[in-house]
N, C-alpha and C positions, 0 to 999 in steps of 0.2 A: 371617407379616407382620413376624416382628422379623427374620426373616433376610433380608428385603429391605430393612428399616429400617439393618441390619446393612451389603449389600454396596450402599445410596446412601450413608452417612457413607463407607465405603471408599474409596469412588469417588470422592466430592467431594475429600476430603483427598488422594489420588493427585494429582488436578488441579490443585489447589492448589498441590502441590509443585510440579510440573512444569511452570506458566506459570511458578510465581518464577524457576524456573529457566531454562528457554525464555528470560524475556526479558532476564537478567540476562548469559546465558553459562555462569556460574560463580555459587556460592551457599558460604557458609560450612554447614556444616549449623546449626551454633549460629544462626545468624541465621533459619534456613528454621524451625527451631524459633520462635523470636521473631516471626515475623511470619504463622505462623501460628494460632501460639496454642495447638499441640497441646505434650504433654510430649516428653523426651530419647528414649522407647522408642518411643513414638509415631513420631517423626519416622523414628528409626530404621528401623524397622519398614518406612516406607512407601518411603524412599529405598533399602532396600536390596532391596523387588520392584518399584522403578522401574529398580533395573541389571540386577535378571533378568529385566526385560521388554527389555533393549538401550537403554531411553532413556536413560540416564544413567549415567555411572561415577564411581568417588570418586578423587580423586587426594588425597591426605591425608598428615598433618595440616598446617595452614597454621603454620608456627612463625615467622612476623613477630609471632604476638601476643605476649605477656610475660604477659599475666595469666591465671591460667588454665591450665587444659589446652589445649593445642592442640587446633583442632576439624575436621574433615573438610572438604577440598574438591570438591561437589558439583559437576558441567561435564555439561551435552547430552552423551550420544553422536554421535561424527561419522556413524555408521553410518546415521543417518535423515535424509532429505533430502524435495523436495518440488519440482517443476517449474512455472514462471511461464510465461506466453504476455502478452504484450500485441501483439494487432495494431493500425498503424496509418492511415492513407492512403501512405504509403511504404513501410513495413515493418513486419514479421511479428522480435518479438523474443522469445527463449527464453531462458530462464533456470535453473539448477538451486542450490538455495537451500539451505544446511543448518540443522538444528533449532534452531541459535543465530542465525540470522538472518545467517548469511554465503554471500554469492554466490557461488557455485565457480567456476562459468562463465556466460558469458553469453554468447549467437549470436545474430547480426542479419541479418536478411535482406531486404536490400531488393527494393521491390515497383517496377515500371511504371508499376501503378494501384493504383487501390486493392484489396484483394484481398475477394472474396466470401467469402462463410463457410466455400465447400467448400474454396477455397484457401487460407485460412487455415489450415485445419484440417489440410491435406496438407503445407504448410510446419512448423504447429509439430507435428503427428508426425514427420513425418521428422528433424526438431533433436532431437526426442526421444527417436527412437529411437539415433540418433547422442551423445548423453549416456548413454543407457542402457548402450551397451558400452564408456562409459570409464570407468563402475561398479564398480570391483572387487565382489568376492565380500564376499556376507555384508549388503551395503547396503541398507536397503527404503527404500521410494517410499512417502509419504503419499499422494499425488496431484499433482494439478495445478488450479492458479488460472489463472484470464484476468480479467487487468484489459481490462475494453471502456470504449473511449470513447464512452461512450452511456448510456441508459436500461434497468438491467437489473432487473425484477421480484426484488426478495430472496427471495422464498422458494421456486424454484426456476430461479431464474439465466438465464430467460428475458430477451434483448436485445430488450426494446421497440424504440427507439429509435438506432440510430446513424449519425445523418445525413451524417458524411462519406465514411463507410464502405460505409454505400447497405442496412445492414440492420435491416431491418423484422419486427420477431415473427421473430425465427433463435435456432431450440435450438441457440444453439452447441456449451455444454455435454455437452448429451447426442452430439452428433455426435463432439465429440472424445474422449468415451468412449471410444463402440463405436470410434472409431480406434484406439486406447492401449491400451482393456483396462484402464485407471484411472479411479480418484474425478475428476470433473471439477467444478471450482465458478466461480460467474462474477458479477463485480459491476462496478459502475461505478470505472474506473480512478481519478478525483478523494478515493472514498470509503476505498480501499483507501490509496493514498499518505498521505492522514491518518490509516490507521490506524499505518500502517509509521514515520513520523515521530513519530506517540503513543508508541509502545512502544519503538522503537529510535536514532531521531534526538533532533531538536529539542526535540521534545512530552516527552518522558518526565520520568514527575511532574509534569507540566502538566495539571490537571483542565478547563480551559476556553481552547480556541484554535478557529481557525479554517484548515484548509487551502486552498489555491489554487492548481490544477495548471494548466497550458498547456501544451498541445501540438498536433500539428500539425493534431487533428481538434478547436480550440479550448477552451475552456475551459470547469473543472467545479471542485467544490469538496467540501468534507469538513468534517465538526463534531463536536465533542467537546463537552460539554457537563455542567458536574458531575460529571466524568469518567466519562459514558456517552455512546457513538459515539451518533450521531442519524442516524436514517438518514428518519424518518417512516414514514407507514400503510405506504407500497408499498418504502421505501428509496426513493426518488427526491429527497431533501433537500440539499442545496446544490448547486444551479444555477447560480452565481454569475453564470458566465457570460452569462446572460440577463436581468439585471442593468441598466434601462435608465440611461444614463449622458448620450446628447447629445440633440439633435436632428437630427442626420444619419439620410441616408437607404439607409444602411448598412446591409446584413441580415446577421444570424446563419444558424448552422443554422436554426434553426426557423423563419425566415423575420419574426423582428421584427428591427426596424429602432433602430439607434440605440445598441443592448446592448454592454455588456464586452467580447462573443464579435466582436463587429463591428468596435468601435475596436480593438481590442489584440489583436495579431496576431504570429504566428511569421512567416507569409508577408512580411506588410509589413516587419519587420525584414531577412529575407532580401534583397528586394529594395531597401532603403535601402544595404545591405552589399554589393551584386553579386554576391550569391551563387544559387544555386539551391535547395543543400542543405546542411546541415551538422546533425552531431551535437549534442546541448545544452552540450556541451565547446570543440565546435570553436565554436560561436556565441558563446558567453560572451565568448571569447579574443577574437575577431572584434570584439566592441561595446566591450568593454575599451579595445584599443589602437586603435579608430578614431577619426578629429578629424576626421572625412568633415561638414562643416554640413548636409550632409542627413541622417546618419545623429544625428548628436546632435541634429536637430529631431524626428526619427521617435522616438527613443527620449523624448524630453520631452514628446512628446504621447502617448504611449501613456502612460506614466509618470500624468500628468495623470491618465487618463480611468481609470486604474488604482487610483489615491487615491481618487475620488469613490467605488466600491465598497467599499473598503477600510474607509473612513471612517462609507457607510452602517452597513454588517457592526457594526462595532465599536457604534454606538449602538444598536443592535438587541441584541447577542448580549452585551455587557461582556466581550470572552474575554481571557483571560491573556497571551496570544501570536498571531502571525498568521503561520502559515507556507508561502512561496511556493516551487513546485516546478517542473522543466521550463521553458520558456521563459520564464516570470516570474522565477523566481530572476537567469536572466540578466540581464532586463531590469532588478531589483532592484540587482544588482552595477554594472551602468551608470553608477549616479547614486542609489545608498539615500539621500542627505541630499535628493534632490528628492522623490521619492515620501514620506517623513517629513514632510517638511512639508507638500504634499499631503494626507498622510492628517489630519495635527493640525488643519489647516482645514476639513477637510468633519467633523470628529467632536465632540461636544461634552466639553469641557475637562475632566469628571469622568470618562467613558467613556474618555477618551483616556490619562489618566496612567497609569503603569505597564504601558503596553499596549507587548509588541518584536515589531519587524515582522524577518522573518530569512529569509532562505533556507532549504533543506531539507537538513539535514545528511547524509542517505542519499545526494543527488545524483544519478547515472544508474542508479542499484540501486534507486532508492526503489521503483517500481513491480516491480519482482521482488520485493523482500522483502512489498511489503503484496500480490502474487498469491499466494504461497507462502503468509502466513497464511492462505488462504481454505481452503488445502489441511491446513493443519497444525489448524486447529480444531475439526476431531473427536477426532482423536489428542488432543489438551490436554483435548478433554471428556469422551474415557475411554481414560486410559492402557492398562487392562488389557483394551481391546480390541481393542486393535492387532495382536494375534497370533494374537486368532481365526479360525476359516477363514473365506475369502472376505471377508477384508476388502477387497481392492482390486476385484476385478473385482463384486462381489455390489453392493457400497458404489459403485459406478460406476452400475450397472444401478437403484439403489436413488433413489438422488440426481440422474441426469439423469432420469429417464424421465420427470418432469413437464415439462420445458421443453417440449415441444410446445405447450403452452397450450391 
């Protein structure tokens, strides 16, 4: 009993180190010490079989400081990476993400239609298998995350819901296993982008915000609260989207009428713009330099009907910050002194002070970096078992085999 008492403090403390470091990039040891709370040998100790497990190496000593010994600088190994998928109603996007939270590469592959599960799964193996050999030697694979735009069961990654996409109860997860031969993990794309904005963007050291993603398969949303993610009983917790806001006879995904998801629209902007399609780059740029009176109407009504949620949100939750991703950010950039006032009007005056509304500092990565966490989350919850056999394909076989439901 003590030697299992023995390798959980082990373990916890491994882990420890290795978010701080994870989401930092780079860690002083002195400070890894300091904020763990463990002593000099301790630390020692742990960081030095986190570099002979391959996660971390020391680049040392940091001699900016004067006071002191100079102390070791802790940094990820580049050698651990982790692969993203987000499919859309247009396209199937892949990502390969390293343990500090940076996007190697990202491949997009546009769709027709929207794509089924099998073809999804056939797109992003194929991207996958095509990053695979530009892997050098020596590189492991945590896995891979799918941010779904939909309703995905937590606790085995089952896609309830995802209505633009046309999938209903689909083990995605599990199918794009058995494709890869990897961990496959799968959540709601709104819930991930606030995770990815919490720890690497906007959100970090922010205990209480509110995320808000739009994109082409509408809108979803993310919560952090006390600074624990809130996901609810099933993870199915911020819906924003569905959000009623007017009295029109506008329908959402789910077929209510009136909602966030109904007024406020990637589509409608496209077509105020003359466009058919564009990137979240190429549309920003688009709403920026246009003085089109139809387009600065479309963008003031969405705007609008953007605030009333925003507004509710805030008198509900009190959150620190409120961060908009994918086609809100853009819509944000448009006109932020209109939606600000928007929001100060629908929120009541004590809820509203000290509350920033911001764009998503990750920008078109957001959703690769918070699908790549979903993969890298076991790895952070035990270092030292990442080299054991049959971590990838066993831990695949392990973790999808329940999405059937």
């Amino acid at each position: 009993m003590q030697g299992n008492n023995y390798e959980d403090v082990r373990r916890h403390n491994l882990s420890a180190i290795l978010r701080l470091v994870h989401r930092d990039g780079t860690a002083l040891r002195s400070e890894l010490t300091r904020r763990t709370g463990l002593n000099r040998s301790t630390t020692g100790a742990l960081v030095a079989e986190l570099v002979g497990l391959g996660l971390v190496e020391e680049r040392g000593p940091d001699t900016r400081s004067q006071v002191g010994r100079p102390s070791t600088i802790v940094a990820v190994s580049d050698d651990v990476v982790a692969f993203a998928v987000n499919p859309e109603i247009d396209a199937v996007t892949i990502g390969m993400v390293g343990l500090d939270g940076s996007v190697h590469r990202r491949i997009r592959r546009q769709t027709e239609h929207s794509p089924s599960v099998a073809e999804a799964v056939d797109i992003a193996s194929e991207a996958i298998t095509e990053l695979r050999r530009e892997l050098g030697a020596g590189r492991r694979i945590a896995g891979i995350g799918v941010a779904v735009p939909g309703i995905v069961r937590a606790q085995d990654g089952l896609v309830r819901l995802a209505p633009h996409l046309g999938w209903v109860d689909e083990p995605v997860a599990e199918r794009l296993a058995q494709a890869t031969g990897h961990p496959v993990y799968a959540a709601n794309d709104a819930s991930l982008g606030a995770m990815a904005e919490r720890y690497f963007g906007a959100g970090k050291g922010i205990t209480d915000l509110i995320y808000l993603n739009g994109g082409a398969s509408g809108i979803g949303g993310g919560l952090v609260i006390g600074g624990a993610a809130v996901g609810g009983i099933s993870g199915y917790a911020g819906e924003f989207g569905h959000t009623r806001v007017s009295t029109s006879h506008r329908t959402d995904s789910a077929g209510i009428s009136g909602t966030l998801e109904a007024e406020v629209t990637r589509s409608g902007l496209l077509a105020a713009l003359g466009l058919h399609a564009a990137d979240p780059d190429e549309l920003e740029r688009a709403l920026l330099t246009s003085h089109a009176p139809a387009v600065r109407a479309e963008v003031g009504r969405q705007l609008d009907y953007l605030a009333v949620t925003l507004g509710g949100a805030i008198n509900v939750l009190n959150p620190q910050l409120v961060v908009l991703g994918g086609f809100l950010a853009s819509l944000h950039a448009a006109d932020p002194e209109r939606l600000l006032a928007g929001v100060k009007a629908a929120a009541l005056p004590a809820h509203f002070a000290g509350v920033e509304v911001c764009a998503a500092e990750l920008g078109s990565n957001l959703l690769m970096i918070g699908a790549a966490e979903l993969a890298f989350e076991p790895l952070l919850g035990d270092p030292g078992g990442f080299l054991a056999p049959g971590w990838g394909r066993g831990r695949a076989t392990q973790d999808a085999g329940g999405t059937s439901g």
